[in-house]
N, C-alpha and C positions, 0 to 999 in steps of 0.2 A: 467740659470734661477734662479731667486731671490729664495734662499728657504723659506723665510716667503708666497711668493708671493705663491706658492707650498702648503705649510702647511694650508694655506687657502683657497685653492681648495677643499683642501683633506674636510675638515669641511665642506663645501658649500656643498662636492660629498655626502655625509654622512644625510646632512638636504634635501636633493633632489632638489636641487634652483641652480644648476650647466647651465649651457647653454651646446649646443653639442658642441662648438667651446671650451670650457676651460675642456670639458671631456678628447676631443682631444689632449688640452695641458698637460692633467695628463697623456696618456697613452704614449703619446712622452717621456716625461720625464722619467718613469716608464720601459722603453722598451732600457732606454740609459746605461751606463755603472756606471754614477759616483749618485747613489742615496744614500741622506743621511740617517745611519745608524739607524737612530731612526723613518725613514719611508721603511724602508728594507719588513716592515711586511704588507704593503699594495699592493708591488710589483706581488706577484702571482694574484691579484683580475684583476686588469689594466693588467699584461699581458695574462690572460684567454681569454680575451673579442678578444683580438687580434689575440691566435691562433684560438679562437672557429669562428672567420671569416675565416681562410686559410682550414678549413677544410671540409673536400666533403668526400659524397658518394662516391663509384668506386662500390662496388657490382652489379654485374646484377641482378636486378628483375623479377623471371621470373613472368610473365602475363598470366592469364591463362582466355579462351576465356568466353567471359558469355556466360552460356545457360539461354536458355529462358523457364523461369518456371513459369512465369505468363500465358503462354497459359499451361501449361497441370493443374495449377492450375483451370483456368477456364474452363478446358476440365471433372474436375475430377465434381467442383463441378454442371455441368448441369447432369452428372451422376447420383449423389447424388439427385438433385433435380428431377429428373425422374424415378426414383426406389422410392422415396416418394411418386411422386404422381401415379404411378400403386400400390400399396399397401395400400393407404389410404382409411381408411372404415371412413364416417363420423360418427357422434354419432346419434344414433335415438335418437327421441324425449322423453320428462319424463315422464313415466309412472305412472298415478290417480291411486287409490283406486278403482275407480270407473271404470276401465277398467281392474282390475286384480282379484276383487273380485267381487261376488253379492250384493244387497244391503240387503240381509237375512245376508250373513255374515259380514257383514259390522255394522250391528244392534247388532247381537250377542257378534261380540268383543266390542262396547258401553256398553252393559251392564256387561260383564267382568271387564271389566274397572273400570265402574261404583261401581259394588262389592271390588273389591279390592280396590279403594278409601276409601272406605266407611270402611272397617276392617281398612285400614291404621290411618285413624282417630281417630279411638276406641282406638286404642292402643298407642296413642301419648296421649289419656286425659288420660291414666292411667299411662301416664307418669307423669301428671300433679302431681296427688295424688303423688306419688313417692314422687318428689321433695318438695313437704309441711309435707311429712313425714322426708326427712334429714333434712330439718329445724329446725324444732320438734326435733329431735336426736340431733344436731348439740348441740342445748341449752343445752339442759342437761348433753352431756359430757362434754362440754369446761367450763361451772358452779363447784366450786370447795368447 
C-alpha cells in the first residue's frame, strides 16, 4: 500500500471524514508487519479497536431471583392507610367569643381595652413634648 495513500487516511482518521471502508484499510495496514517508522506511534490506537472486538466476557453471572416488593409495598401502605384513618379525630369547628364567654364579659374586656388605649395615648403625646424638647437642646449644643 502507497504510503502517502496511508498518511492521508491517518489525516482524514484524525478530521472524522474517514468512511468505514478506508478505517478498514488503516487497521489492515496497522495490524501487518512492515509499518513505516514515523507512523509506528499510531499503531496501538488501530490495533485496540481490533483486540477490543476478539474480547468476551467468560465470567458467570450469578442471577439472582427478583422478589416481588411492589406487593408488600402496597401491602404495608393500605396498612399505613388504615391505622390513619382508625386514629383520625377530625377538627371541631372555631370557636366565637360569643360561645366561650358572656356578653357581660365580653363588654368588660371592651372597656379594659378601651382604658388602656386611652393611657397608651397619653403617653406617646408626651412623647411628642420630648422630642420638641431634643430639638430645642439639639440647637443649642451643636451652636458654638
Amino acid at each position: 500500500m502507497e504510503l502517502h495513500k496511508i498518511e492521508k487516511l491517518i489525516e482524514k482518521y484524525f478530521e472524522a471524514t474517514t468512511t468505514v471502508a478506508e478505517e478498514e484499510t488503516l487497521r489492515t495496514y496497522f495490524s501487518g508487519d512492515d509499518i513505516a517508522p514515523h507512523l509506528e506511534q499510531h499503531a496501538p490506537l488501530f490495533n485496540y479497536f481490533t483486540k477490543a472486538k476478539e474480547e468476551r466476557f467468560t465470567k458467570q453471572v450469578p442471577l439472582k431471583p427478583r422478589k416481588n416488593y411492589l406487593k408488600w409495598v402496597s401491602v404495608a401502605a393500605i396498612a399505613v392507610f388504615t391505622v390513619g384513618l382508625y386514629f383520625y379525630q377530625p377538627t371541631p369547628a372555631p370557636v366565637t367569643l360569643a360561645d366561650e364567654y358572656t356578653p357581660e364579659e365580653i363588654e368588660s374586656a371592651k372597656e379594659a381595652m378601651a382604658l388602656l388605649a386611652m393611657n397608651f395615648n397619653k403617653g406617646t403625646e408626651q412623647l411628642n413634648h420630648l422630642e420638641e424638647f431634643e430639638k430645642t437642646t439639639n440647637k443649642f449644643l451643636t451652636k458654638k
